[in-house]
C-alpha positions as CSV (number, residue, x, y, z in Angstrom):
1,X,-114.2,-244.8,-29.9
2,X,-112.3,-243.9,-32.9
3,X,-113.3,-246.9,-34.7
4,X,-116.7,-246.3,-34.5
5,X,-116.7,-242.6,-35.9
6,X,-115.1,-244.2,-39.1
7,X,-117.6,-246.7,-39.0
8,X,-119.9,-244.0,-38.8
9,X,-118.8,-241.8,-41.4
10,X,-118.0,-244.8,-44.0
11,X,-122.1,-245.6,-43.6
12,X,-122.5,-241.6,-44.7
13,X,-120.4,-242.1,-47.2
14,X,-122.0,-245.0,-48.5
15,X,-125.1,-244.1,-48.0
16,X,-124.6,-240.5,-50.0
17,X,-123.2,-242.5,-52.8
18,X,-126.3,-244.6,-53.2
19,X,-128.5,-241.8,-52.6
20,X,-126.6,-239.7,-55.5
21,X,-126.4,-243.6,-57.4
22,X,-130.1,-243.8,-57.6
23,X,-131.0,-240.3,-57.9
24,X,-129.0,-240.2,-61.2
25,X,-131.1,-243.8,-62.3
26,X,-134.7,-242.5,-61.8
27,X,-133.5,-238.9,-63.7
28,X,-132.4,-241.1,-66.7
29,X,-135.9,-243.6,-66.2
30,X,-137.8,-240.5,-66.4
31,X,-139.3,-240.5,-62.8
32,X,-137.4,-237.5,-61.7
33,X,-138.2,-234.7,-64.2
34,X,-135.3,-232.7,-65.3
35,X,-136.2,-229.0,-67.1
36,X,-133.5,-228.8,-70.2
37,X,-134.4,-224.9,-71.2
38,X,-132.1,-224.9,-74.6
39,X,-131.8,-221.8,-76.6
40,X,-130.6,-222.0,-80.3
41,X,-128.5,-218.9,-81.1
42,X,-127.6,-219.0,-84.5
43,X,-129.7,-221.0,-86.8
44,X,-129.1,-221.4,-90.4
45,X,-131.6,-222.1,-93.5
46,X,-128.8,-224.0,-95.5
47,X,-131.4,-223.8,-98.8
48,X,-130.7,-220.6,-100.7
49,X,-131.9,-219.7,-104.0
50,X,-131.3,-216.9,-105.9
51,X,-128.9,-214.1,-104.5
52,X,-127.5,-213.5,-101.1
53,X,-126.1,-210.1,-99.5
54,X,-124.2,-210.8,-96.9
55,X,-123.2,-207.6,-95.4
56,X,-120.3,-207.8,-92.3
57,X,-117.4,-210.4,-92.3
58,X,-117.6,-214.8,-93.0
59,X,-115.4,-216.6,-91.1
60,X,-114.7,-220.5,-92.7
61,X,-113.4,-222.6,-90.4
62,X,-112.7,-225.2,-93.0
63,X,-111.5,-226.0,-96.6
64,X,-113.4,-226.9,-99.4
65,X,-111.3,-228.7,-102.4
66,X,-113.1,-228.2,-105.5
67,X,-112.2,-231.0,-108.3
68,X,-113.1,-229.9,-111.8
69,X,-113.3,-233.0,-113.2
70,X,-115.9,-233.7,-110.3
71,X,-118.0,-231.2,-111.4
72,X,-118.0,-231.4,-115.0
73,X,-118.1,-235.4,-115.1
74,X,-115.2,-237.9,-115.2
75,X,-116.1,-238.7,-119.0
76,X,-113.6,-235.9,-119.6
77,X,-116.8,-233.7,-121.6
78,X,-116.6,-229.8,-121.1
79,X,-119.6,-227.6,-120.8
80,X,-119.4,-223.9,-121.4
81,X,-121.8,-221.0,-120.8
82,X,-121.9,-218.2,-122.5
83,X,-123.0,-214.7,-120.7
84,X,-124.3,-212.7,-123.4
């Protein structure tokens, strides 16, 4: 008797691992439709002209190195403005 209930409850075992096997293969071939809704919080216009007012606090996660001789060319030439 008791080898038949665990031949009975390996077949349910088996059986819910196929069924949870193939349910996951027709959701990724499209058959089974899955419903995604996706709501973007913060989005962020990265092109800025002009001036910005930013009024609250910025918080930068990261560095940013900032090589002069990057900016201003490797040929070793300066360029000055002059704010009259």
């Amino acid at each position: 008797m008791e080898t038949n209930s665990k031949n009975i409850s390996i077949k349910v075992i088996l059986i819910t691992i196929a069924v949870g096997i193939w349910a996951i293969v027709l959701q990724n071939a499209g058959v089974i439709p899955t419903n995604q809704n996706v709501k973007v919080v913060n989005e962020v216009d990265a092109n800025v002209h002009g001036k910005v007012n930013v009024n609250g606090s910025v918080n930068v996660d990261n560095t940013v190195s900032i090589s002069i001789d990057e900016v201003l060319g490797r040929d070793g030439k300066k360029y000055y403005f002059e704010n009259k």
